[in-house]
Every structure is written in structure tokens, then in C-alpha cells.
C-alpha positions in Angstrom: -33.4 -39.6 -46.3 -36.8 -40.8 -47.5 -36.8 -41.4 -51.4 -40.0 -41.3 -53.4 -41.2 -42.9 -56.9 -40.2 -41.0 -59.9 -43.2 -40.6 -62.9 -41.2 -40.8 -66.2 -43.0 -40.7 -70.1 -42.1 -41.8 -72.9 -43.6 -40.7 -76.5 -42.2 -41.4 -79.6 -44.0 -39.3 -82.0 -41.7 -37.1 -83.6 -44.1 -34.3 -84.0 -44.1 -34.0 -79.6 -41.5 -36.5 -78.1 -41.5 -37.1 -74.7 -38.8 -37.5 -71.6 -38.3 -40.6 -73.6 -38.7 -41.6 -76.8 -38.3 -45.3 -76.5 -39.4 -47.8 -73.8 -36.4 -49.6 -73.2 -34.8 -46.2 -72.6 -37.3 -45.2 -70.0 -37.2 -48.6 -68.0 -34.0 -48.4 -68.0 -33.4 -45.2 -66.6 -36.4 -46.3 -63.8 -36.0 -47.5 -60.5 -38.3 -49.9 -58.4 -41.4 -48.5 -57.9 -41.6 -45.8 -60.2 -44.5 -45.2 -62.9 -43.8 -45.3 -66.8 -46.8 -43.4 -68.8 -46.7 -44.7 -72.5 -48.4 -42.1 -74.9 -50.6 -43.1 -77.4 -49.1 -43.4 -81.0 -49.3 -44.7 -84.3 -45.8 -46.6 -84.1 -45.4 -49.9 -81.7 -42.7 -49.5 -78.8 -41.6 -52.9 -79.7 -41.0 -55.2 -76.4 -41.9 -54.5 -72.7 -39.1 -55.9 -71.2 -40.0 -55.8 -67.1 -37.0 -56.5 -65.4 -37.9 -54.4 -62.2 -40.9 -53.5 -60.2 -42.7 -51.2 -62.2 -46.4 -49.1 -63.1 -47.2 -49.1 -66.8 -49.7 -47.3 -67.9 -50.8 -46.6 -71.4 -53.9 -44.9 -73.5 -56.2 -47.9 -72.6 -57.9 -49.6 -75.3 -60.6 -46.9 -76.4 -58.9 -44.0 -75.6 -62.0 -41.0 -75.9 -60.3 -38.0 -78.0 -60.4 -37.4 -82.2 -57.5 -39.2 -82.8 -57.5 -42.3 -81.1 -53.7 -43.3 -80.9 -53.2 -46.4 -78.4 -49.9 -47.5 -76.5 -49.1 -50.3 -78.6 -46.2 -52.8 -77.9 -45.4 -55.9 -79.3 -44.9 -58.4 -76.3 -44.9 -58.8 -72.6 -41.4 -60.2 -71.3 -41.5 -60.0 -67.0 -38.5 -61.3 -65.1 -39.7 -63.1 -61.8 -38.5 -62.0 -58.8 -36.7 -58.7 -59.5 -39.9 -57.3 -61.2 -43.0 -58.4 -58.7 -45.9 -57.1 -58.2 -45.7 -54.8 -61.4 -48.9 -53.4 -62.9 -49.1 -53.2 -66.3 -52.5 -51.2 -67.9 -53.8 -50.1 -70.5 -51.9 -51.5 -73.8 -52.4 -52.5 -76.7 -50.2 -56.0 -77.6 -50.1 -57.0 -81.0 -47.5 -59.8 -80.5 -45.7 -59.7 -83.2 -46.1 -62.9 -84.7 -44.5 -64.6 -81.6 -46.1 -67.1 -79.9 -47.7 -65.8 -76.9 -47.4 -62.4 -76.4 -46.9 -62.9 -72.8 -44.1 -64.3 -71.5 -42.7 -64.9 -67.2 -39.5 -66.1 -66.8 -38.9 -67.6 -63.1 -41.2 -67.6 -60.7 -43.2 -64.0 -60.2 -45.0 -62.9 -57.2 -47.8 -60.7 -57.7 -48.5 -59.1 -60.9 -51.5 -57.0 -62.3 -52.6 -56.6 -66.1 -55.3 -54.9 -66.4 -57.5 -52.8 -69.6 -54.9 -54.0 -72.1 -56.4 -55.5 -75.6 -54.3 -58.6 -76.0 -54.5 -59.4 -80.3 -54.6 -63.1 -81.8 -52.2 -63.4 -84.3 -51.0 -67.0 -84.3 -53.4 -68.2 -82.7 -51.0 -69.4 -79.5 -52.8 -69.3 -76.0 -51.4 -66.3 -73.7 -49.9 -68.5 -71.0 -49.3 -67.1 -67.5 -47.1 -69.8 -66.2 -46.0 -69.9 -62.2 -47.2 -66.9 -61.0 -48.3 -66.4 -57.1 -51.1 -63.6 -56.9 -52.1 -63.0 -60.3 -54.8 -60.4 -61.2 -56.3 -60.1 -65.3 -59.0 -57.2 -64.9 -61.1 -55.7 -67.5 -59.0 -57.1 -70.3 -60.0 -58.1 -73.8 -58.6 -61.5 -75.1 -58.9 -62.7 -78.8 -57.5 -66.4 -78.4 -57.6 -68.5 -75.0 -56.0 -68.0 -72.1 -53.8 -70.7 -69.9 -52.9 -70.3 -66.5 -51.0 -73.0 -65.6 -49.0 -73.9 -62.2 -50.4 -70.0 -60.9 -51.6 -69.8 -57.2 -54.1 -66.9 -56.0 -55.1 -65.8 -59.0 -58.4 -63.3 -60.1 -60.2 -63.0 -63.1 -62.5 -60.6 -63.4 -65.0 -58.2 -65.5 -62.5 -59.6 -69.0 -63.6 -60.6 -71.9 -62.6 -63.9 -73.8 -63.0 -64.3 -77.5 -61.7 -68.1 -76.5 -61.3 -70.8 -73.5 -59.8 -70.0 -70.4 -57.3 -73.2 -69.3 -55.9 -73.7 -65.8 -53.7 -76.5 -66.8 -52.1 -77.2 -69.9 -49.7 -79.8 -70.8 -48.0 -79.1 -67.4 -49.0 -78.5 -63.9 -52.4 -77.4 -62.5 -53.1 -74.0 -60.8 -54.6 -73.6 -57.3 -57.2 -71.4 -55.8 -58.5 -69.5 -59.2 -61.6 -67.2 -59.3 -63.3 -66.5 -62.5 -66.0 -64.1 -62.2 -67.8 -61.5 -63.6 -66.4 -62.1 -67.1 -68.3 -62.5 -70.8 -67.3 -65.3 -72.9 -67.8 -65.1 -76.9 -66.3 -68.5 -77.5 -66.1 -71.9 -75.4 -65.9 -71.3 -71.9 -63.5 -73.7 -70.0 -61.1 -76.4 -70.4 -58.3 -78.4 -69.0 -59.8 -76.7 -65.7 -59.2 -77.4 -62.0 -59.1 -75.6 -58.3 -61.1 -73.0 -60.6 -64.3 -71.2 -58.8 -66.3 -70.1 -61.9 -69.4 -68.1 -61.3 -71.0 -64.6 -61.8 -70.4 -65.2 -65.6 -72.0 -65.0 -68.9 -71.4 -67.1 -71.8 -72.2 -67.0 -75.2 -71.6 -69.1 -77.6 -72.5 -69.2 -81.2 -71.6 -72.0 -83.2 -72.6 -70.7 -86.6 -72.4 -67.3 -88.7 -75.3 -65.2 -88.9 -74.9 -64.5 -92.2 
């Protein structure tokens, strides 16, 4: 018999809980394919451990109602392989005070973030490392970004409070497009096999205080 994807929420305001009222509960009660919607909230969800294929969605970053609660978590954690092509949307990462924020373990094929506000708090580059089809959409980033030993990736309509790297202290990615973003800080570096155009840039090396 045919079997079909499951939508599952999660909400862990005590005033109106949800299905679920923590993340790890609802991914774990998931199967491949199915859709997790995060409700907004004033308490973090803690980690988004992705160990299958999976839809996140969350609030988005400026959620239009009175009370503006996001889907906050604290970091990204995918598995490569058993959770390609996921799609994540929509959060708000705070990271915790650990390096990154977003961390792929193996290699992952195909993966999606997109609207998700992605905080500086150590001041560590995000680091998307050996990922095949890669796509960061309409994202906000407050430190840089590196993509390092990626292939296929798209970047597009972001915008970067810092650099954007394609190789880092390890190996260089292949056949990038940057396009269509806006740049608040310096634009590029460490960069090769990138295609950068479409993209505006400003810089401002002063206060103006």
C-alpha cells in the first residue's frame, strides 16, 4: 500500500502545547519525508539534531502577528547520508556559544536552508563542509560564511553581515554561484570555482557616529 508523509508540530509553550513539546521528541517519532512545524516561542528548542530526511519549518525571522515569538534553536547538527536533501526554514539559531552553529557530519547530498537568521556569538565562521547540492536562500548571516570542499552549491537573495569563503584551511569547493545577495561587510575571500555576480556590496569602514 502506498504510504504518505506525516505533518507533526511541536510547541512548547505551556500555555498551548502542541503534538510535541520538544524537538527531539518530534524527530524522533518522524519518518523520512515527513514535515516538522516548530511554533514560535519564547524558550529555545535546544539542538536540531537531523538524522533523517526531513522538512523543518519554523515562524521565519519576522514573523507578522503582535507577539512576535520565533522558532529558536540553538544549533544545526545533520547526519550525511541518512538525512539528504532535508529542508530546513525559517529558524532562528542562536548557537549557543558553540563554535559554528552549523555542523555536517559525513558527506550530505542535497540540503536546503533557507529564511533562517543565523546569530554571531563567537564570532566562528558557519562552515558547510562536503556537501553536494547545497542551497542558502534568503538567509541572514551575522559572521562569514565558509563553504569548503561543497559541490553544486547556490547562494542567493542572503544577506552577509561578513565574508563569504569557499575554501578554508582545507579543500576548495567547485561550481558555486553567488548571486543576488547584499553584503554589509567584506565581500570574498579564500575564494575559487565561485561565479559571483547580480550582487551588491556595501562596505563601510567607519561609524557614522
Amino acid at each position: 500500500s502506498a504510504t504518505f508523509a506525516t505533518i507533526l508540530n511541536v510547541n512548547n509553550n505551556t500555555i498551548s502545547p502542541g503534538q510535541y513539546t520538544t524537538l527531539t521528541a518530534a524527530i524522533n517519532a518522524a519518518v523520512a519525508g515527513d514535515t516538522i512545524l516548530i511554533a514560535g516561542s519564547s524558550t529555545s528548542y535546544g539542538p536540531l539534531n537531523l538524522t533523517k530526511r526531513l522538512t523543518i519549518l519554523g515562524t521565519g525571522y519576522f514573523p507578522r502577528k503582535d507577539v512576535q515569538f520565533i522558532s529558536k534553536i540553538d544549533i544545526i547538527n545533520v547526519t550525511g547520508g541518512a538525512a539528504d536533501n532535508s529542508i530546513i526554514k525559517g529558524l532562528d539559531i542562536l548557537t549557543n556559544n558553540i563554535s559554528s552553529g552549523l555542523n555536517f557530519s559525513g558527506n550530505t547530498n542535497g540540503c536546503e536552508i533557507s529564511r533562517c537568521f543565523i546569530h554571531n556569538v563567537n564570532g566562528y565562521p558557519y562552515t558547510f563542509q562536503s556537501i553536494t547540492n547545497l542551497t542558502l536562500y534568503q538567509n541572514i548571516f551575522e559572521n562569514s560564511v565558509n563553504i569548503n570542499n561543497c559541490n553544486n552549491v547556490v547562494v542567493t537573495n542572503n544577506i552577509f553581515n561578513s565574508t563569504i569563503f569557499t575554501s578554508t584551511g582545507g579543500t576548495a569547493s567547485s561550481n558555486v554561484i553567488v548571486k543576488n545577495n547584499l553584503f554589509l561587510g567584506s565581500v570574498a575571500g579564500n575564494t575559487y570555482n565561485l561565479l559571483f555576480s547580480n550582487n551588491i556590496c556595501y562596505y563601510r569602514s567607519t561609524s557614522l557616529n
